[in-house]
mmCIF file of the C-alpha atoms, coordinates in Angstrom:
data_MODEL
# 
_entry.id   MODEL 
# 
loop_
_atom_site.group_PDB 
_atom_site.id 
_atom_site.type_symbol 
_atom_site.label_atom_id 
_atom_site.label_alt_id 
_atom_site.label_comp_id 
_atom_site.label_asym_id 
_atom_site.label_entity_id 
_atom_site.label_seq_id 
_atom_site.pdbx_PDB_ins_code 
_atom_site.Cartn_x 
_atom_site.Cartn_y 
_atom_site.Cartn_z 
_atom_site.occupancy 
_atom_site.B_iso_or_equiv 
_atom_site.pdbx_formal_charge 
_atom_site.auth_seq_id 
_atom_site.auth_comp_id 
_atom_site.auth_asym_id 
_atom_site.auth_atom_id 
_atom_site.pdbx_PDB_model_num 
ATOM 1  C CA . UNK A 1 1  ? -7.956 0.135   14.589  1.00 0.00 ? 1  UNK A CA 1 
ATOM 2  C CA . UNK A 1 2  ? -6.127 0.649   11.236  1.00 0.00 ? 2  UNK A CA 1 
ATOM 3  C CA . UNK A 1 3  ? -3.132 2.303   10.248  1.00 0.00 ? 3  UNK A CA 1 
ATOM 4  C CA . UNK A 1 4  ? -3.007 5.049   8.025   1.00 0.00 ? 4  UNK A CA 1 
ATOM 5  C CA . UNK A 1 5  ? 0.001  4.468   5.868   1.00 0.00 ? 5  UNK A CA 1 
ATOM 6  C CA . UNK A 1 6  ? 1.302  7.114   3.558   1.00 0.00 ? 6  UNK A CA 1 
ATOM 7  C CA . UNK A 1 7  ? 3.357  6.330   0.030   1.00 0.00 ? 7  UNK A CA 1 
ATOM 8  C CA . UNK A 1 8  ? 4.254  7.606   -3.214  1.00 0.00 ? 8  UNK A CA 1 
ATOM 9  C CA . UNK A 1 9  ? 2.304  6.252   -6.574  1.00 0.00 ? 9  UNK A CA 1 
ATOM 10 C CA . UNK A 1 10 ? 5.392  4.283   -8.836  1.00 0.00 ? 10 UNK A CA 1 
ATOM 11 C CA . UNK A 1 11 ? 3.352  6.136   -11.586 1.00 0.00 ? 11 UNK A CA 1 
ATOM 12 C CA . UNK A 1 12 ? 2.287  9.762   -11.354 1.00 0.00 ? 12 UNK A CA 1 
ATOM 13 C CA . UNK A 1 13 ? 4.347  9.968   -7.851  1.00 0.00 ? 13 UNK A CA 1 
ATOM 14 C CA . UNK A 1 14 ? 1.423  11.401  -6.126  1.00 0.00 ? 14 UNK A CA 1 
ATOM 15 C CA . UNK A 1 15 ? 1.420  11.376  -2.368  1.00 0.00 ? 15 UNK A CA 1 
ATOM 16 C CA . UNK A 1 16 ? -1.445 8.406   -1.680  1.00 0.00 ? 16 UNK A CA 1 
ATOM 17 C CA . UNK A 1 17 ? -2.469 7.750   2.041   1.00 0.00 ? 17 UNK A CA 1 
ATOM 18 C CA . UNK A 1 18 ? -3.944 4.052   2.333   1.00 0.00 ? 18 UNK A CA 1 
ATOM 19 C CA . UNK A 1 19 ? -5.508 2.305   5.674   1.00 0.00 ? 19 UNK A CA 1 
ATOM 20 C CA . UNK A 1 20 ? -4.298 -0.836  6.450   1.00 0.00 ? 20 UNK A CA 1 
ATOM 21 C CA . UNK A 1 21 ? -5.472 -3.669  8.485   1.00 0.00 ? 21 UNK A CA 1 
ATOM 22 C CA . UNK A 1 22 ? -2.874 -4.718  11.250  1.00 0.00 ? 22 UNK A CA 1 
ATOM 23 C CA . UNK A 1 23 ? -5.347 -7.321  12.320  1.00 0.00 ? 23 UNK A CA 1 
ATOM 24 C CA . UNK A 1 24 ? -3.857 -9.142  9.041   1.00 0.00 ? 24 UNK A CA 1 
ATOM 25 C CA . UNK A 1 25 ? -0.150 -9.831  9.607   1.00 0.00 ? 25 UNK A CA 1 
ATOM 26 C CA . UNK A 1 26 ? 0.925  -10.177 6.108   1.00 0.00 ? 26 UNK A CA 1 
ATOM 27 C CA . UNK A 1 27 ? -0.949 -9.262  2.772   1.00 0.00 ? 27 UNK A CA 1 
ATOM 28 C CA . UNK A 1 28 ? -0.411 -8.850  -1.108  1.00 0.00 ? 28 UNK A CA 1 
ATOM 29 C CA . UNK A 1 29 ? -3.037 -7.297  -3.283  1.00 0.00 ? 29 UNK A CA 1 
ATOM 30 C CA . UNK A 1 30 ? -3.174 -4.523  -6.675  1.00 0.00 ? 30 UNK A CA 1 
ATOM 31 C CA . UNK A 1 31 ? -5.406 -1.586  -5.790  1.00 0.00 ? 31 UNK A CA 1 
ATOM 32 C CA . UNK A 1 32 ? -5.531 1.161   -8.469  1.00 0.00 ? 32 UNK A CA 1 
ATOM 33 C CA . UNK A 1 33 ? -4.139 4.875   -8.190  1.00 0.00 ? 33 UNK A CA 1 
ATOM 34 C CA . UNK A 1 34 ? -6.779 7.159   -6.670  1.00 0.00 ? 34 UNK A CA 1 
ATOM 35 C CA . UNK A 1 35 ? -4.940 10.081  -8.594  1.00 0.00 ? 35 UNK A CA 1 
ATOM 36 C CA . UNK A 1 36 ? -3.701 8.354   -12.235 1.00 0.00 ? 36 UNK A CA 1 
ATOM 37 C CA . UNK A 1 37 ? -5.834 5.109   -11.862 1.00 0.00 ? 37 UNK A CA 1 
ATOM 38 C CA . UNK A 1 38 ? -3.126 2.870   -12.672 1.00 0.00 ? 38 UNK A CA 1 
ATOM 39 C CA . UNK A 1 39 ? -2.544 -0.649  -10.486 1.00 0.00 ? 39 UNK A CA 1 
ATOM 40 C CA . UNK A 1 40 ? -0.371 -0.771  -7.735  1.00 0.00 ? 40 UNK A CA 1 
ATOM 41 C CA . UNK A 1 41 ? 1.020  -4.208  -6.077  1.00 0.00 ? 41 UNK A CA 1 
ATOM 42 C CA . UNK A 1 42 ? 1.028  -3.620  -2.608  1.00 0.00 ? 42 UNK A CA 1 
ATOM 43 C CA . UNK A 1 43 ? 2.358  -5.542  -0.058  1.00 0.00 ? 43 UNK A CA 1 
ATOM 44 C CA . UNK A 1 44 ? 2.948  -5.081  3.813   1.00 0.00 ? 44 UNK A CA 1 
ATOM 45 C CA . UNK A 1 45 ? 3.752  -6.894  7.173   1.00 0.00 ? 45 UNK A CA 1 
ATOM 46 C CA . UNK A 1 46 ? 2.496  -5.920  10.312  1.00 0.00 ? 46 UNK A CA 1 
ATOM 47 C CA . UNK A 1 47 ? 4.436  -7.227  13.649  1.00 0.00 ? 47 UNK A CA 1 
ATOM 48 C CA . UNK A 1 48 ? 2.779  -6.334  17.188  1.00 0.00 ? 48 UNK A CA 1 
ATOM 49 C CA . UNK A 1 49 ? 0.107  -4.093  15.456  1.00 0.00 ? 49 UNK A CA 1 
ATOM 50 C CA . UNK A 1 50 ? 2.598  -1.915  14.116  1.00 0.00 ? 50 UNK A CA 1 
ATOM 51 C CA . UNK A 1 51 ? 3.973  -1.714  10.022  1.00 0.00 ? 51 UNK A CA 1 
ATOM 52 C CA . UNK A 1 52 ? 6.909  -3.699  9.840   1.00 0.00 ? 52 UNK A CA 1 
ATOM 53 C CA . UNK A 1 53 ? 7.413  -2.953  6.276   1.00 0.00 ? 53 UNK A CA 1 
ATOM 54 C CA . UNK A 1 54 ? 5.903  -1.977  3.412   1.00 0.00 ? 54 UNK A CA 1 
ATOM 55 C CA . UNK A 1 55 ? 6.387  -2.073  -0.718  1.00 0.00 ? 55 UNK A CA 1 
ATOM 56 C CA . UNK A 1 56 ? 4.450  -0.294  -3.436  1.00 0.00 ? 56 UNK A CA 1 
ATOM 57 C CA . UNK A 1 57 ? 5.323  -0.723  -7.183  1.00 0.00 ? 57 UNK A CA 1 
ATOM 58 C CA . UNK A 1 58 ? 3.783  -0.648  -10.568 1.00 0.00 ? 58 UNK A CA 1 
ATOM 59 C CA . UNK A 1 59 ? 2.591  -3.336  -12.443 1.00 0.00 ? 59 UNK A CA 1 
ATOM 60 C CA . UNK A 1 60 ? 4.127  -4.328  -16.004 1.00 0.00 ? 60 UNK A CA 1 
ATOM 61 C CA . UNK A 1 61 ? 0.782  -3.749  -18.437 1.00 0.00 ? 61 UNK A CA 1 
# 
């Protein structure tokens, strides 16, 4: 089951909900904007199927 995780865009500061995998304990990938279509570097840990943390921040173009 995922997790619905809910953040704000570094760029346009849009409220963007994103599902994330807890069967992955760690990951790092850029995924564009769905409001501005800029990328995003996100990043999270998952502990015990539950977000541990979480960081969202623009990429330098």
């Amino acid at each position: 089951m995922e997790i619905e995780h809910y953040f704000q865009c570094p760029y346009c500061l849009a409220e963007i909900s994103m599902l994330l995998d807890p069967s992955v304990t760690e990951q790092e990938y850029i995924e564009d904007c769905e409001i501005c279509c800029n990328p995003i570097q996100v990043a999270y840990g998952i502990e015990n199927g539950e977000l541990h943390w979480f960081n969202a921040s623009g990429i330098e173009q």
